[in-house]
N, C-alpha and C positions, 0 to 999 in steps of 0.2 A: 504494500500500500504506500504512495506516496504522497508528500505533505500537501501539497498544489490543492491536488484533487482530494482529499481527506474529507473535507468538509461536505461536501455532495457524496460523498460514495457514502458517508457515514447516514445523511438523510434518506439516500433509499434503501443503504442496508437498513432503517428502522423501519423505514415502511413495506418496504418486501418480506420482514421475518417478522413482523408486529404479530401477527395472529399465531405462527409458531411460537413462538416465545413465552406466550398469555397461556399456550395448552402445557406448555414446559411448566409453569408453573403451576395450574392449577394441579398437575400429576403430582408435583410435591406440596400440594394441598398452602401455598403463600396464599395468604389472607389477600382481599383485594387491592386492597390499601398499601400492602406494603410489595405488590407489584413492580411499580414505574420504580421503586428505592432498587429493588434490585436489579432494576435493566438497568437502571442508572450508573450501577457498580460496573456491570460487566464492560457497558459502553466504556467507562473511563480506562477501565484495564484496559479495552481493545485500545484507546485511542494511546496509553503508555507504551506499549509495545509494536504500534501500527507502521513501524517498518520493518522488523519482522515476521510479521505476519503475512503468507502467502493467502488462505482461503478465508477472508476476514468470517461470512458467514460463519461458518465450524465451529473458527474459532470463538465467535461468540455466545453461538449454542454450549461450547463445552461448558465457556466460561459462567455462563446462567445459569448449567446446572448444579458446576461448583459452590453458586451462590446460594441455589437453594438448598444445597446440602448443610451447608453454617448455618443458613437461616431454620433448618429442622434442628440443630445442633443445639441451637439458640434459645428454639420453644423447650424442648427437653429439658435442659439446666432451668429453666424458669419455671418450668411444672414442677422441677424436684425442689427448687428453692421455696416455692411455694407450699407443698405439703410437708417439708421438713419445719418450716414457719411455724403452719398450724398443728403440727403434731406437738411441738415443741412448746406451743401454747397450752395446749389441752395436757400434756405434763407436767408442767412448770405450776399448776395449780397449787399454792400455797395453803390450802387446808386442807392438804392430805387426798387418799382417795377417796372415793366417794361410796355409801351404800352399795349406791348399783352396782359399782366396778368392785368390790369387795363380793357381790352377790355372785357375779359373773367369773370372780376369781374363783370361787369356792364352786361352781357348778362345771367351769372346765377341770378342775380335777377330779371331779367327781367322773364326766367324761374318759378323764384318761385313767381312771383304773379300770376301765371297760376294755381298755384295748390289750394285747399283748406288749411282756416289758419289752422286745426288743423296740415296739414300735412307741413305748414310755420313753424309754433311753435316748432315741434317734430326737425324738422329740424336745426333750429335754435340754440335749448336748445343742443343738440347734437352730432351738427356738428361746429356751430361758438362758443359757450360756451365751449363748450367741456365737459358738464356732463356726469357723467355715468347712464348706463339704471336704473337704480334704483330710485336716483335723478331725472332723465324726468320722468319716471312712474308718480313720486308721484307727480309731479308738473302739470302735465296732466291729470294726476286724472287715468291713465290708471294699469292695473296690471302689475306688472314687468315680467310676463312671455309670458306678450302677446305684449311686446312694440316692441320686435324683430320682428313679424310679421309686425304689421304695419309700422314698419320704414323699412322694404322691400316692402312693398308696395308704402310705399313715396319716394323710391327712384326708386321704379320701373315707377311710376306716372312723376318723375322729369325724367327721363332716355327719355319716352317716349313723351314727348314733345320736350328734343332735339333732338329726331331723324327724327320727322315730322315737315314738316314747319306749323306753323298758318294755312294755306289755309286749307291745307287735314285734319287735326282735325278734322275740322268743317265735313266735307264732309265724312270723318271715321264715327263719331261717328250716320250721317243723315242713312248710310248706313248700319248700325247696326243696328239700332232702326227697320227700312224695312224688315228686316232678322230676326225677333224677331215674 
């Protein structure tokens, strides 16, 4: 690309790729608003580099989708900044826990003496310790690649005794075993 003609080639390359561009983004989901911010970016890249640049187009498709990727990079860190905020609120409460969360402490262990201890243990080490899969693996004697499974299964196991009362357990699993 040369400096001369820069200026014009830059106005039809926006108006010949306009409508590409707008579906580049919407596939990475940019809000609409902060659209024209990131073609914005990309034009000035192009226009930093625009004499070495042979197929300016390309390059500026590439360069748009690099932008949308920072800008999903962006939303993420702000979603997590966000619920580590409010979590960290709802902790930080100064008079202690509360009833309800005392009620709910004492009903999820009631929960996990339902379950088998290896899937107490796994649970335990991982969820109230807070190790990582790696650390429970080796502590549980299990492989690190298969801990993910089971600890979907312990929690699928704990999920599904809150959702039935004691009674029908029982009565589930009599009427399984008949169907078998």
């Amino acid at each position: 690309m040369r400096d001369g003609s820069s200026e014009m080639l830059f106005a039809t390359l926006l108006e010949g790729t306009r409508s590409r561009l707008a579906v580049l983004c919407a596939s990475f989901r940019v809000a609409p608003q902060d659209f024209e911010d990131l073609v914005q970016e990309s034009f000035l890249a192009l226009w930093r580099k625009r004499r070495e640049i042979e197929n300016p187009e390309a390059w500026l498709i590439r360069a748009l989708r690099l932008e949308c990727l920072r800008y999903q990079r962006r939303g993420r860190r702000q979603r997590h900044v966000a619920v580590e905020e409010a979590t960290l609120e709802l902790l930080a409460d100064a008079g202690g826990p509360s009833e309800e969360a005392l009620g709910l402490h004492h009903d999820l262990r009631v929960l996990l003496l339902r379950l088998p201890a290896r899937h107490r243990a796994l649970i335990h080490l991982r969820f109230e310790l807070g190790l990582t899969s790696e650390e429970t693996a080796k502590h549980l004697g299990y492989q690190p690649a298969s801990l993910k499974k089971t600890t979907t299964r312990c929690l699928r196991a704990l999920r599904s005794h809150l959702i039935r009362p004691p009674a029908l357990q029982g009565s589930h699993s009599k009427n399984r075993k008949h169907e078998s």
